[in-house]
N, C-alpha and C positions, 0 to 999 in steps of 0.2 A: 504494500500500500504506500501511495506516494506522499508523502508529507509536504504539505505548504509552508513555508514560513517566510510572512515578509519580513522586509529588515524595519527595525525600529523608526528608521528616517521615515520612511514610506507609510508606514502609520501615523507619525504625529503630522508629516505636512495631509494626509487625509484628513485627521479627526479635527486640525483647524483649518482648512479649506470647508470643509463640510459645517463648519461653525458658523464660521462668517460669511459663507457661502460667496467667497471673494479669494483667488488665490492671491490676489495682491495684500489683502490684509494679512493674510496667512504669511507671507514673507515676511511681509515687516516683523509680525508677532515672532515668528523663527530666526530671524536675523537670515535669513536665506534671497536668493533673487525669485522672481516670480517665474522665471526659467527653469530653476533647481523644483521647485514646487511643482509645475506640471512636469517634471523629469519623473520624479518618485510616483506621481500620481500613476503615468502611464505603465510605469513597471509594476505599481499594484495591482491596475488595470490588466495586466499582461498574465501576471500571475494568476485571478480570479476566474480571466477566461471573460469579462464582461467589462460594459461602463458602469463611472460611478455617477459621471456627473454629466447633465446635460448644458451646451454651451449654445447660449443663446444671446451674442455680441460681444461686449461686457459682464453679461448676466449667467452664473450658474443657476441649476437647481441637480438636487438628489435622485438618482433612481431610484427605483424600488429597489431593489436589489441592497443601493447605498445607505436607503433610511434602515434597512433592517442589520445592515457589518457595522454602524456605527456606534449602537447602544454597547456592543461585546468590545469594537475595539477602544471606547471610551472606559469600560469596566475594566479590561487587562490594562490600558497603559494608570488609572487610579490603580491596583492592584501591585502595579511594577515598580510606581513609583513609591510606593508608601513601602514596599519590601524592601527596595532599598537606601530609603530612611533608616528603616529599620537594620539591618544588617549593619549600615554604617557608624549610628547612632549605641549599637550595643556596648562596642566597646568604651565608646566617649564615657569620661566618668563625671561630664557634666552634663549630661542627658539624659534623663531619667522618662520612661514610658511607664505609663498606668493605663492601667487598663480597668473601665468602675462603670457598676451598671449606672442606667442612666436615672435611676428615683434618685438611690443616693447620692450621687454626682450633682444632680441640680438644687436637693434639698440641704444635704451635708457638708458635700468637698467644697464645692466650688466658694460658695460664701466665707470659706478662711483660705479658702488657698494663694490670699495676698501675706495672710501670716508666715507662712512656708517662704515667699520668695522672697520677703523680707528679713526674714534669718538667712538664709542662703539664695542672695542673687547670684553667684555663678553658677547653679544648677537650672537649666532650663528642664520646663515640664512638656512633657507630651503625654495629651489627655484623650485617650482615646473610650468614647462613650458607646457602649451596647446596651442591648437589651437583652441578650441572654448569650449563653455559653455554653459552653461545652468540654468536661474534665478534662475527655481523650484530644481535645485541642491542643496542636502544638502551642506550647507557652511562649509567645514572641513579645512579652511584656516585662518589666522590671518588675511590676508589684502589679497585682489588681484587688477590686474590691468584689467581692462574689454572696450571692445568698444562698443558703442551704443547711447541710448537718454539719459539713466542714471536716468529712471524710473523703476528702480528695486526694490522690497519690499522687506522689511525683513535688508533692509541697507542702511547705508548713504553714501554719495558717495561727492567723490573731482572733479572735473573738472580737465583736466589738461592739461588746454590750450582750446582757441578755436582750432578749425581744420577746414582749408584750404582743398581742393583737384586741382590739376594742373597736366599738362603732365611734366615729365622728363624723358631723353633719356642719354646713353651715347655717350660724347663727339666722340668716333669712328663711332658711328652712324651716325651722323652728316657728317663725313667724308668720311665715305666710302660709304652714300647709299642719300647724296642730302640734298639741305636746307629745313629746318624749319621755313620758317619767317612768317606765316600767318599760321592760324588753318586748313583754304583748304588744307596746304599741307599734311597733314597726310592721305590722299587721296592716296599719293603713298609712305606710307611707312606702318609698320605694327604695331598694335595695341595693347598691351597688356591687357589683361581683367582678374579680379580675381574673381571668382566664388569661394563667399564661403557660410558656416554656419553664418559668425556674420557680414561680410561685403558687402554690396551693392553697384553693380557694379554702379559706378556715372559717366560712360563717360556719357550718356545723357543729364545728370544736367549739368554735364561741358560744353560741344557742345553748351545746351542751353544759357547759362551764356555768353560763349564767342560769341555769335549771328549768331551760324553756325549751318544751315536747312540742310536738304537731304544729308549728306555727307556720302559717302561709304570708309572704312578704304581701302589701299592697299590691307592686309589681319589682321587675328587676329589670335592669338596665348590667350588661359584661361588657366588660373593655377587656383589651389583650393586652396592655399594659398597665401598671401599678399607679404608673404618673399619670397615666387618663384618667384611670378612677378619682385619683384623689383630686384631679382639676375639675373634675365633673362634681364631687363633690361641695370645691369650695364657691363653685357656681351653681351649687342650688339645687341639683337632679337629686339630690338623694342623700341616705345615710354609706358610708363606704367603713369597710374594715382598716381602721387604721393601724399602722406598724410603727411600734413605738424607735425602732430605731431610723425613721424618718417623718414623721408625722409631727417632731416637734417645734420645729420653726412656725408651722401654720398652726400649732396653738398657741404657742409663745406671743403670734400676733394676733390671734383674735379669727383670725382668715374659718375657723375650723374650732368646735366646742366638743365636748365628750360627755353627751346626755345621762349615761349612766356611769357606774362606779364599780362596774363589775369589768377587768382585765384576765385573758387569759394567756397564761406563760406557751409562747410558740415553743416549739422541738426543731425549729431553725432559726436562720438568724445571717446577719451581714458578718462577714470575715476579710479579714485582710491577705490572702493569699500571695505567696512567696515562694518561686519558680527556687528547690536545691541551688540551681547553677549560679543563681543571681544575688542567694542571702551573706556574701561577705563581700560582694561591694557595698561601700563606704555611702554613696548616695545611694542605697536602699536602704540602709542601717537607720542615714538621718530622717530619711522617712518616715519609714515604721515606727523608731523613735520620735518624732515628733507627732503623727498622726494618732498615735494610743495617747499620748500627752495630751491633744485636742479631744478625744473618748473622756480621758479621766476629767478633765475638767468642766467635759457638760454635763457629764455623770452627777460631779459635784452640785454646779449650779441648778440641773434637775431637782436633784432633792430637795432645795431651798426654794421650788416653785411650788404651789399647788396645782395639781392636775398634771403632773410630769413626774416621768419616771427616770430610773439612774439610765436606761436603756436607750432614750433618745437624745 
């Protein structure tokens, strides 16, 4: 079987001809002549066996053919490029990659991670956000932040916090659609549920916890991620399962209340995960060490709030 492979030139002057639908722009933007750009075109052309592009004076447009190779060779050359960042970036010992789901990332990291650069401005961060993960995934990060049991091989891992789950709603919910003073009454109001890859939907555990059988929600409203939910909740759709190890910024401001007083201890929880190969460089060390430092100390200031746990 005969393998095609164009050469890289011949791909980037495609994927920015095809962009600006202008080879001359596409020059400029490469530093190349507009010569050299229809040069690689034609050889890709040549290679594929078809046109990309149809020329109409001045004016291009995409063929079929073109609009459907340019989404994959836009995905490989992001792909190419970000591997090697990566590969380069590993050894640099002032380059640090995180890899941190995306709740905790927008609810947790990011709001102090001016504190981090501030102690150490020669270490640059690369923050790379998911939504889920995968253990058997090659580990091509310095540290990441992961949810689960934290029976993950191949790493060591931080706790970070126990984790709490409870309902919170917002305060206009409350107001405009009826009280919440007992667990029954979610009976008539509506439910938020997160259906994801790494998070298991825990109203049942909670129901059970809080000593409430056969209850039917008003209705339910699923999101596939955690951060939906809980955006959806502070805008009004509903009561959402909140997780104390990021739920507490949006109580801390008001954003989000927690109608009852019944909390149930989850069997997972956020961790700090630490790839063997990576835990004695020096900037994963200041990390980790700083980062559990940032844990203990909202731990601390938790307990000194009402309505807040050491866990968020």
């Amino acid at each position: 079987m005969r393998t095609r492979l164009p050469s890289m030139t011949s791909l980037r002057a495609f994927e920015a001809a095809a962009r600006h639908l202008s080879f001359t722009r596409a020059a400029v933007e490469l530093n190349l002549t507009q010569t050299a750009i229809s040069h690689q075109i034609r050889n890709l052309e040549e290679l594929l066996g078809t046109k990309l592009f149809v020329r109409n004076g001045n004016a291009v447009t995409l063929t079929e053919v073109a609009n459907g190779y340019l989404q994959s060779v836009r995905n490989a050359l992001v792909e190419i490029s970000a591997a090697t960042d990566m590969a380069a970036d590993r050894n640099d010992e002032n380059v640090l990659t995180l890899q941190c789901l995306g709740t905790f990332a927008i609810k947790r990291l990011v709001p102090v991670l001016h504190l981090f650069q501030a102690r150490y401005p020669s270490i640059s961060l690369r923050l790379r956000t998911v939504q889920s993960f995968e253990s058997n995934m090659p580990h091509d990060f310095d540290l990441a932040v992961w949810h689960g049991s934290g029976d993950w091989p191949g790493v060591t891992v931080d706790k970070l916090g126990e984790e709490q789950v409870f309902p919170v709603c917002s305060p206009r919910l409350l107001a405009e659609r009826g009280k919440l003073e007992t667990p029954a009454d979610l009976s008539n109001h509506t439910v938020i549920r997160t259906v994801s890859l790494i998070l298991r939907d825990e109203w049942p555990f909670w129901l059970e916890t809080a000593g409430v059988r056969d209850i039917s929600f008003g209705a339910e409203l699923t999101c596939d991620y955690l951060i939906t939910s809980m955006q959806a909740a502070v805008d009004g759709l509903g009561v959402v399962l909140g997780r104390s190890g990021v739920v507490g910024p949006d109580l801390a401001s008001g954003r989000l209340v927690e109608p009852f007083s019944v909390r149930a201890r989850s069997n997972f929880g956020y961790y700090l995960v630490t790839p063997l190969r990576t835990a004695k460089l020096r900037k994963v060390q200041l990390f980790r060490r700083w980062l559990l430092e940032q844990v203990n100390q909202t731990a601390r200031t938790a307990r000194e709030l009402p309505g807040l746990t050491a866990a968020e």
